[in-house]
N, C-alpha and C positions, 0 to 999 in steps of 0.2 A: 780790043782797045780797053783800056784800065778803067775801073769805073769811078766816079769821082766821090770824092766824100759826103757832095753835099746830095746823092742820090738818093728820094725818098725810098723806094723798095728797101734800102740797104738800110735805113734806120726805122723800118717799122718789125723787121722780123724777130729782133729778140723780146722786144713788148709781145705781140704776140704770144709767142711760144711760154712765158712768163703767165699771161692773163688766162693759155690754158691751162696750165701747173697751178696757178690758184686757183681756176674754175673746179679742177678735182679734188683739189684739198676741198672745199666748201662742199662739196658734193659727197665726200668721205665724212667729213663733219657732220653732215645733213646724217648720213645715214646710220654713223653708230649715237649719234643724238636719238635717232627714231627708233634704234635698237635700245637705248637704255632710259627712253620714256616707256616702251615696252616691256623692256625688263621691272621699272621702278612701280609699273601698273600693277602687273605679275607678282611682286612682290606686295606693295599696299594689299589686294585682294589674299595672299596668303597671309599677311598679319592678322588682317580681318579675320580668316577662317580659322586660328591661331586663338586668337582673342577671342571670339565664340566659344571654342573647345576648353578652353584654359576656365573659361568662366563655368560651362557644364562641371568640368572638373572641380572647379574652388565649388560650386552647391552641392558637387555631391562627398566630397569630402567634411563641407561644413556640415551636410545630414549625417555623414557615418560621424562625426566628432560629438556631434548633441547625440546620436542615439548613443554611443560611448558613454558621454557623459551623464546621462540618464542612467545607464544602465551601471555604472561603478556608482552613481548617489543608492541606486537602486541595494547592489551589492552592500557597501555600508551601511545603509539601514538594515538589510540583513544580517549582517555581520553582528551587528551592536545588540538587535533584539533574540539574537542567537542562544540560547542558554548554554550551547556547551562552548568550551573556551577555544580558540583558533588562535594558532602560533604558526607565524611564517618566517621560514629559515632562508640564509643565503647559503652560496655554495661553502664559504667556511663553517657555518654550523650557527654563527650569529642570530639573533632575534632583531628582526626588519618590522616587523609587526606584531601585535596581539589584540582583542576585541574585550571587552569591558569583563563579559565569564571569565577571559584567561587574568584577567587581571586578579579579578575577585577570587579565582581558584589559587593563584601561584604569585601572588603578588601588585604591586604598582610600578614597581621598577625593573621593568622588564627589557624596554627596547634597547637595542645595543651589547646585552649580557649572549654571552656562551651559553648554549643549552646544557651544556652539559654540565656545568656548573650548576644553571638554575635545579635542573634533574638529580644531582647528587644533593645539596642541598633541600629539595622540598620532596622529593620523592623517593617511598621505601619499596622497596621488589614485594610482594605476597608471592605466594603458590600457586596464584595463577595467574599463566601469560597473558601478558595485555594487560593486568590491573597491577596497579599502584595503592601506595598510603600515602597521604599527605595531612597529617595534622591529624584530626577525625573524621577526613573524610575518604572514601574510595573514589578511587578513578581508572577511568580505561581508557587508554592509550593507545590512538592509531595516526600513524603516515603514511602521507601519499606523497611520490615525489614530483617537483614542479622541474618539468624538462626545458622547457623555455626558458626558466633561470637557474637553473641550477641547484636551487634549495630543495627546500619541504616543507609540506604543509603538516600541522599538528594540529589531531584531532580529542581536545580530550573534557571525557564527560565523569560528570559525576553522580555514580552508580550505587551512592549509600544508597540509595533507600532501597534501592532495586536490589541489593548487597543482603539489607537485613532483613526484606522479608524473602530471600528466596532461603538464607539461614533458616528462617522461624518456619517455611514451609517443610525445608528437611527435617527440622526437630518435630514436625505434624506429625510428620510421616514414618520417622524412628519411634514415636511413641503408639501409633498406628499397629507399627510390627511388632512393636512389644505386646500389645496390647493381642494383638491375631494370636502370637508364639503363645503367650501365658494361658489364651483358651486352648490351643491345641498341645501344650503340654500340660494341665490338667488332665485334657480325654487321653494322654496318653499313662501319665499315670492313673489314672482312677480302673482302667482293664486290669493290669496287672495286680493293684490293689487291693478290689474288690474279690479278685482269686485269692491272692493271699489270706486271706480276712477266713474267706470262706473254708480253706482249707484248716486255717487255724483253729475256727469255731466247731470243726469236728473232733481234731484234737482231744476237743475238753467232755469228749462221750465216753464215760465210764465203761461201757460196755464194747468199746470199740475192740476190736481185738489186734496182737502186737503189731503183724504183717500190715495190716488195714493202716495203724498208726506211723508205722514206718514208710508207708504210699504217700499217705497226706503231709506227712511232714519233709520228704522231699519235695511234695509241690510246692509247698511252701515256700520251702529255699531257691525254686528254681521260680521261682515268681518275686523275691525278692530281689535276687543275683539280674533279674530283668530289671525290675527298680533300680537297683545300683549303676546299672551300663548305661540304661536312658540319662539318669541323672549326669554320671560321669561324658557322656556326651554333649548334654546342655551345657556346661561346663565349660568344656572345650568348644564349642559352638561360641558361647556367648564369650569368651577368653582372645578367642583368635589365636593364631599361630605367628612366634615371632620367628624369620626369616634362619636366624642365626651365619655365623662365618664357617660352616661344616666344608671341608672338601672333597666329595665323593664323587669317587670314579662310578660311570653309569653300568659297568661292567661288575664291580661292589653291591651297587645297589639290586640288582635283577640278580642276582645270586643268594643273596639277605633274603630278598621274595620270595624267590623259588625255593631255599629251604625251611621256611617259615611254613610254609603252605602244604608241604608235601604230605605232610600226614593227610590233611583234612582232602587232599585232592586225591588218594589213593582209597581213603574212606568211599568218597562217593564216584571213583571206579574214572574218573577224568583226568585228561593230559594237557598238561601245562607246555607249549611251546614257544622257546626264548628265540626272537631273532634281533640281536643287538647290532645294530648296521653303522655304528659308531663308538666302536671299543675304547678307545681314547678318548671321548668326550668325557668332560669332568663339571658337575654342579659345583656352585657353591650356593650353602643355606643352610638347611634345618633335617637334616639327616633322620628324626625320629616322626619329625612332621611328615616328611617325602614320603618314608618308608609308610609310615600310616595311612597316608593317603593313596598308594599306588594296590596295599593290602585290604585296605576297602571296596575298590576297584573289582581287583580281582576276590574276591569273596561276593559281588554282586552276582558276578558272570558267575561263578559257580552258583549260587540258587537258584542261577534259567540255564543250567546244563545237564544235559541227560547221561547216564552212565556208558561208558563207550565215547564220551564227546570228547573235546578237546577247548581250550582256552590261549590264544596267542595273545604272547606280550612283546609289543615291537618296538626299540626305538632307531631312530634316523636323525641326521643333522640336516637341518635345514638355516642357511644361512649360518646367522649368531643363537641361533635357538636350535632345542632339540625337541623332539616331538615322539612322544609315548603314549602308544596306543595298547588297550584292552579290548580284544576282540573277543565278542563269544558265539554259538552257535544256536542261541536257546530262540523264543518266538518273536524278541525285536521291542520297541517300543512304538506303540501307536505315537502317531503324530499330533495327535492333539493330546499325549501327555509330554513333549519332548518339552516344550516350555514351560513345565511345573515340576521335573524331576530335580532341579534344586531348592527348591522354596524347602524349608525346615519341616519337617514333621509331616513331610508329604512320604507316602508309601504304600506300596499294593500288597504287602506282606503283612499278616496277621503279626509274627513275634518280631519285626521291625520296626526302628526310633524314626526312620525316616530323616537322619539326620546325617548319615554317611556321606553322600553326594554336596551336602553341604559344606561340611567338614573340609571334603576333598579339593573341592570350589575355592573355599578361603584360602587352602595352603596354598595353592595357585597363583592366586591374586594378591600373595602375600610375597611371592619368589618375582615377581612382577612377569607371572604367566597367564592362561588361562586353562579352563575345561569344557571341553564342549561334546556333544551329543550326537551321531549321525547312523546311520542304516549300515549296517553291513552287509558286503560282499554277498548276497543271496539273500543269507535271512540271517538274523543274528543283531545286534549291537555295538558300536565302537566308541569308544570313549577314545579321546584323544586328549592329551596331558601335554601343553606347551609349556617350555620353561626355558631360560636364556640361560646360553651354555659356555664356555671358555675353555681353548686347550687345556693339556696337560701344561706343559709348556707354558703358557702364559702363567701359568698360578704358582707354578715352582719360581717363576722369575720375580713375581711379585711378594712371592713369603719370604 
């Protein structure tokens, strides 16, 4: 049977079903409400922990900012009371800064200028690295580079004073030597003089007879002719040797040597052996100096050579330099005389000036070489002769 319209069952069922679709909505509501008072608590509590942290952080930032700042007032008070002058560069070369020295050293108008401007204008090169002239005063000159920016720091102090007295201590010291050299060459003329004297004051004995007279008056001569070489030594000692523009093959020179010498080497019964390990090696310099110096050398070695010995002269290329050694065979030099065989006037030889090794020293130091002193091979002496060498080759290309 049909059911009628006005049946209550029939009008309460979609109310229902309705009040329970909203009873879950409210119940949904409920619960992402309780989900995001949860969440907004969770979040409040990480503000806070947030806020906490941030505040640690802003103290201890404001401690590193003040200890910063302390420590850059720090630096500028250092800076200012600094006596030598500080120049800070940027990566183009510009002046970002300078301290009151740099001012006073290279001016007032500084910030902003090219260094290298300022540098060509107030500063002149000397001869030696590192220092400067600026007006009347000396200065030395060092940078460090700043990696974090790019520039450099310029460090420069001024070193008159320290400049003039280290001058006035080397002229102490030149007058020192002068003064050593003039006692030791006296005693070294007053021996051969007082021979001469003596030999001459027999001379004048009547009764001397011819032979007798012709004895003394070679001594004579041969104690003058010693006077004359000391002299002529001192001479050349106190002269120096100039370099000159000579061009000698080192094959040239060790043949000059070797027949210069051969008499006096056959006199006293000794062999001269050449090993030239660099036949194309070519000096250039002072060709009368060189040769003096190397025939010095070897006249040493022959007065501590025995008859039957031998004498080698060796050079080798090393590098840009050549190196020329005197070897001899004789008894060697003690070591506590190896740092006084150059000093002037020094000598273990009665009819010796003592001035040879010096001589030989200077032509050396003059070619921009040196000479030094070492033990030989067993027993013996070697002198080694450095000097900066240049092909054949190059020297043709350059004349």
């Amino acid at each position: 049977m049909p059911v009628s319209a006005l049946d209550p069952a029939a009008s309460t069922a979609p109310t229902d079903a309705k009040a329970i679709e909203l009873q879950r909505a409210f119940d949904l509501f409920n619960q992402v409400s309780a989900e995001l008072t949860q969440a907004y608590a969770a979040l409040q509590q990480k503000v806070a922990s947030l806020t906490g942290e941030l505040a640690v952080a802003n103290g201890e930032l404001r401690r590193q900012y003040e200890e910063k700042e302390a420590l850059s007032e720090r630096l500028g008070l250092l800076l200012n009371a600094l006596p030598a002058g500080v120049v800070v560069l940027d990566g183009s070369g510009r002046i970002t800064e300078v301290n009151p020295a740099a001012r006073q050293l290279l001016g007032e108008q500084l910030v902003g200028e090219h260094w290298g401007d300022v540098a060509k204008a107030q500063l002149e090169p000397t001869i030696t690295l590192g220092e400067w002239q600026s007006g009347g005063r000396r200065l030395s000159l060092a940078e460090s580079s700043l990696d974090s920016a790019g520039g450099k720091l310029l460090l420069l102090h001024d070193i008159s004073h320290a400049h003039q007295m280290k001058a006035e201590l080397e002229r102490n010291q030149r007058l020192a030597a002068m003064g050593e050299m003039a006692a030791a060459l006296a005693h070294q003329l007053r021996t051969p003089l007082a021979t001469a004297l003596l030999y001459a004051g027999n001379l004048t004995q009547p009764q001397l007879v011819e032979e007798a007279r012709r004895r003394f008056a070679d001594k004579v001569v041969s104690q003058l002719r010693r006077l004359e070489r000391l002299i002529q030594d001192v001479l050349l000692f106190a002269k120096g040797e100039s370099i000159g523009r000579d061009v000698i093959p080192v094959s040239e020179l060790f043949t000059e040597v070797s027949q210069t010498l051969e008499p006096l080497l056959k006199e006293h019964g000794v062999r001269l052996e050449l090993d030239n390990r660099c036949p194309e090696a070519v000096l250039v310099g002072g060709r009368k100096p060189l040769f003096g110096a190397l025939v010095s050398l070897l006249e040493n070695a022959l007065q501590v050579s025995t008859p039957g010995g031998s004498i080698q002269l060796l050079a080798w290329r090393n590098e840009d330099q050549i190196e020329v050694a005197v070897v001899d065979e004789g008894p060697g030099i003690p070591e506590e005389m190896r740092s006084r065989i150059f000093e002037p006037f020094f000598t273990t030889r009665s009819q010796g000036t003592g001035l040879g090794l010096p001589i030989a020293l200077g032509v050396a130091r003059a070619h921009g070489g040196s000479l030094e002193v070492a033990p030989g091979q067993g027993r013996g002496a070697r002198f080694v002769l450095t000097l900066p060498v240049q092909s054949r080759l190059t020297e043709e290309s350059g004349s």
